[in-house]
N, C-alpha and C positions, 0 to 999 in steps of 0.2 A: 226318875222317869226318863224315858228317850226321847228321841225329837219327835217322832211319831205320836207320842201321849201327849206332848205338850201344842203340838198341831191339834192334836182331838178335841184337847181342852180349848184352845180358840174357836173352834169350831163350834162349840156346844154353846160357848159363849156367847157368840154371832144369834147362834138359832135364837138362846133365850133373849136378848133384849134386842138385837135389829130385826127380829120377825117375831116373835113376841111369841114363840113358839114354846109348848115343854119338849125337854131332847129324850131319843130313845138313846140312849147312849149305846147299845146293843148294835141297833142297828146304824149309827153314825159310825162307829168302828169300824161295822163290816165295810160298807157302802164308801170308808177315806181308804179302805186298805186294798179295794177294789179300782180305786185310781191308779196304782200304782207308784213310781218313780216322781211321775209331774206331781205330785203335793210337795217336794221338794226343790221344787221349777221356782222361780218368782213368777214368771209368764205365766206358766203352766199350770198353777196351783191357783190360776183366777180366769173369770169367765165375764167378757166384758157385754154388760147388757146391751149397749150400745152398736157392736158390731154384727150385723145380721147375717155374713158369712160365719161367725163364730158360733153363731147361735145356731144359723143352721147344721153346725157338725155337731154341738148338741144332740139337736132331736134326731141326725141320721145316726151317729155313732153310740148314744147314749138310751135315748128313747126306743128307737126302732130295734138297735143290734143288741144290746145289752138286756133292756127290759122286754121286747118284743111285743113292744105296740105297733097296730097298722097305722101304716101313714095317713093323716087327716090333720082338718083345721084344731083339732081337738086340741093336739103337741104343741102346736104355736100357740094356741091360745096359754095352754099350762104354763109355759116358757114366758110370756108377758106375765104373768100370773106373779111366777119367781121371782122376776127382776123387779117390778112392784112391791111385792111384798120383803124383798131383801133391800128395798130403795135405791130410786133407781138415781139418786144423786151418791151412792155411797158407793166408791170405786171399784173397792176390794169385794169382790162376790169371789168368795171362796169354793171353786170346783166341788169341792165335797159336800160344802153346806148345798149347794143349786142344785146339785145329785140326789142327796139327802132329801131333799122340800119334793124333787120331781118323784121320788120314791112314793113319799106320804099321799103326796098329791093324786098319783093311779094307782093305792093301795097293794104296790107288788113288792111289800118287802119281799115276798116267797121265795124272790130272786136272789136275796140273802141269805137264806135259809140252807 
């Protein structure tokens, strides 16, 4: 396996027991390979619930530009949503997994598709 599958495999891992999620694995694939380079970042490859500058390139660069949601309270709220549901005491929020959750959460895999 390459570093890539075995990020996957963390990843899936995360979903299943710190969000108590089942994983698509179909679509977590798409949606870490759709990252790009930053799952390789130590920075980059985490999304700090905490900082609300970071959160906000979230919902502009991820939500808005990527999935093409309009802007509303809707995104922030989905974004508290994540970092709850991922816990919001547990550091490591892996970009892919918080990608992943915001995916299920506005039902646009299609964007993977």
């Amino acid at each position: 396996m390459g570093k890539r599958d075995d990020l996957i495999a963390k990843y899936a891992d995360d979903i299943k027991n710190k969000c108590g999620e089942t994983v698509d694995l179909d679509l977590l694939t798409k949606v870490t390979i759709g990252c790009g380079p930053s799952i390789y970042n130590a920075d980059a490859s985490t999304v700090s619930g905490g900082d609300a500058s970071e959160l906000e390139t979230v919902k502009n660069n991820f939500l808005i530009k990527k999935l093409g949601l309009p802007d509303s309270d809707k995104l922030n709220e989905a974004i508290a949503m994540v970092v709850e549901k991922y816990g919001k005491s547990n550091r490591n929020k892996y970009r892919a997994v918080f990608y992943y959750l915001l995916v299920k959460h506005f039902k646009r895999e299609s964007v993977y598709n």
